[in-house]
C-alpha positions in Angstrom: 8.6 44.5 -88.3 10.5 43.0 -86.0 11.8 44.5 -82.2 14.7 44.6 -80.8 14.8 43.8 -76.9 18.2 44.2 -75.1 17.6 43.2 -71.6 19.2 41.5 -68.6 18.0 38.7 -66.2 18.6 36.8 -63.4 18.3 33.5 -64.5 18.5 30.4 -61.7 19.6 27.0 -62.4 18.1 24.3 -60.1 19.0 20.6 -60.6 16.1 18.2 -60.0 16.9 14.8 -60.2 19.3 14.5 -63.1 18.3 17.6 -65.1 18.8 21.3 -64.4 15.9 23.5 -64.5 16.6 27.3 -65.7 14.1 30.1 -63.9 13.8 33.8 -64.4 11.1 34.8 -62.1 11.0 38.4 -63.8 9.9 36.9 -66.9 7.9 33.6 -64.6 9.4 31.0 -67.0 11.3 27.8 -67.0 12.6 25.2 -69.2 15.0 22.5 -68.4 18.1 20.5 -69.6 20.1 17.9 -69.2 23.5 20.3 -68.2 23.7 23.4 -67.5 24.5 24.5 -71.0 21.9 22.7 -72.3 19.2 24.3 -70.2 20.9 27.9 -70.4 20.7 27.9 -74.4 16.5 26.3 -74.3 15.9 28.9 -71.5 17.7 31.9 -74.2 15.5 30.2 -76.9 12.2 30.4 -75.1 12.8 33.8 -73.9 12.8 34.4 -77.9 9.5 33.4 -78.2 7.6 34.5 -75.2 8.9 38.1 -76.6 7.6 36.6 -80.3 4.3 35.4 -78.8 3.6 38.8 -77.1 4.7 41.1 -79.7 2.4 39.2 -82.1 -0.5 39.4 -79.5 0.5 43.0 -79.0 0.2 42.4 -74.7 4.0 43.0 -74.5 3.6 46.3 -72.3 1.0 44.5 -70.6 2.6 41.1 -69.8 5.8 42.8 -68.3 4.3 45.7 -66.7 2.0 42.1 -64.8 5.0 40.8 -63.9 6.7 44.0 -62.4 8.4 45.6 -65.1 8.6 49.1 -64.8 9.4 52.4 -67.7 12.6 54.3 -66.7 14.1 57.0 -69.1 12.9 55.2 -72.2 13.9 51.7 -71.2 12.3 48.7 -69.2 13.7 47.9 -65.7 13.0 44.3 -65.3 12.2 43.3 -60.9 15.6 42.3 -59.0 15.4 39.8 -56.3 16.5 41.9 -53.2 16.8 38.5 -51.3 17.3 34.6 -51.8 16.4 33.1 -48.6 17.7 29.1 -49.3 16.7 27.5 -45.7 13.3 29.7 -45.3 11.2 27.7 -43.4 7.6 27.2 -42.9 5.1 25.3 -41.1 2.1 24.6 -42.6 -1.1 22.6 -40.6 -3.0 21.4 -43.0 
């Protein structure tokens, strides 16, 4: 029998090169496009089969509760990004 998963996500869309990459990090997946469109409608498409892939593993529950998820009033609360830093730096010494 088949699930039903209503859920919301922040997707990012990053363009490498001369194709744009869409990320969710509260699922940890990517996929990639050559537009936007293009990589928001593969990224829709593989979140359709991670939630195929687990649900026929039965490690749903245990996948998203991995990646942060959390129970609240019947439903899943997926992480939120509090914070985007985009000139965080770092120096490493390798």
């Amino acid at each position: 029998m088949k699930k039903n998963f209503d859920i919301k996500l922040n997707v990012s869309v990053l363009k490498e090169g001369d194709k744009y990459i869409a990320y969710s990090p509260a699922l940890d997946i990517s996929t990639c496009g050559k537009n936007i469109k293009e990589a928001k409608k593969r990224f829709s498409e593989l979140v359709e089969i991670f939630f195929e892939e687990t649900e026929k593993n039965g490690t749903t529950m245990e996948v998203l509760e991995g990646l942060g998820w959390k129970r609240d009033d019947g439903s899943l609360k997926s992480p939120v990004v509090f914070q985007e830093d985009k000139d965080f730096k770092i120096l490493i010494d390798v």
